[in-house]
C-alpha positions as CSV (number, residue, x, y, z in Angstrom):
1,X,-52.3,6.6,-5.3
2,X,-51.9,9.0,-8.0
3,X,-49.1,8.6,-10.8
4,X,-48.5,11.3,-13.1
5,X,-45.9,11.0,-15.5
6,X,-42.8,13.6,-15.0
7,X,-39.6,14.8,-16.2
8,X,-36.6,14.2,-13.7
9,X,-33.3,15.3,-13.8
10,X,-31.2,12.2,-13.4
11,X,-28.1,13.9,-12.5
12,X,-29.8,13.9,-9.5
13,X,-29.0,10.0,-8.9
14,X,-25.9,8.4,-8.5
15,X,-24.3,6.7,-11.1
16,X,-25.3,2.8,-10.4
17,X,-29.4,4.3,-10.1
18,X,-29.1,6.2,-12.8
19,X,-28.2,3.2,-15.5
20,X,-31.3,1.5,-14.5
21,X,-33.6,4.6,-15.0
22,X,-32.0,5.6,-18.2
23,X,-35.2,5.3,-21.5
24,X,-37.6,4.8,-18.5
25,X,-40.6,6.7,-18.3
26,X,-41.3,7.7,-14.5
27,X,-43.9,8.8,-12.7
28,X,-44.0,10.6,-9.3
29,X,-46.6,8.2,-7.1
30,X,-45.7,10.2,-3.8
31,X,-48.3,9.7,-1.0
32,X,-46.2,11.8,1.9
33,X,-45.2,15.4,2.0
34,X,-41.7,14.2,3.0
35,X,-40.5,12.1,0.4
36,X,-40.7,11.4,-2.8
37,X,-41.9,7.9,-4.9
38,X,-41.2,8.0,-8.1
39,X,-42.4,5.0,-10.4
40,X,-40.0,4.2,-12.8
41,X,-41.1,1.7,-16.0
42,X,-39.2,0.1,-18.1
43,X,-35.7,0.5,-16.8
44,X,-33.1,-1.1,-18.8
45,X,-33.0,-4.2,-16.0
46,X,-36.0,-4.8,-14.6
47,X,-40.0,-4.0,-15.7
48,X,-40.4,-1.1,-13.3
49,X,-39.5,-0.5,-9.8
50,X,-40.1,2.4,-6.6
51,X,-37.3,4.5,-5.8
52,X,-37.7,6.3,-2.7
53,X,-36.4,10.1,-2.3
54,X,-35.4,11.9,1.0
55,X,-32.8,14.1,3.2
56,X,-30.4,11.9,3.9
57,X,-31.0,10.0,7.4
58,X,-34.9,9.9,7.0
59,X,-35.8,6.9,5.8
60,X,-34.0,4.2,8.0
């Protein structure tokens, strides 16, 4: 799996997401064409964690 290092716009995330990704450097690490995995390292909680991106509905 291949991480490269992006910019994302965090508006994009609801507020309680986006305090933990806030001064974390993230990295998209997606392996399917129908969602996105971004990496993100060194969120203000936790050391790093996945967050998972897709139409609404797809990923139960």
């Amino acid at each position: 799996m291949k991480r490269t290092k992006i910019s994302f716009d965090l508006a994009q995330l609801t507020m309680g997401i986006r305090a933990h990704c806030s001064n974390a450097a993230i990295y998209d690490s997606s392996c399917s064409e129908g969602a996105k995995t971004l990496l993100v390292q060194g969120t203000n909680t936790t050391g790093s964690a996945y967050l998972k991106i897709s139409a609404k509905g797809s990923l139960e």
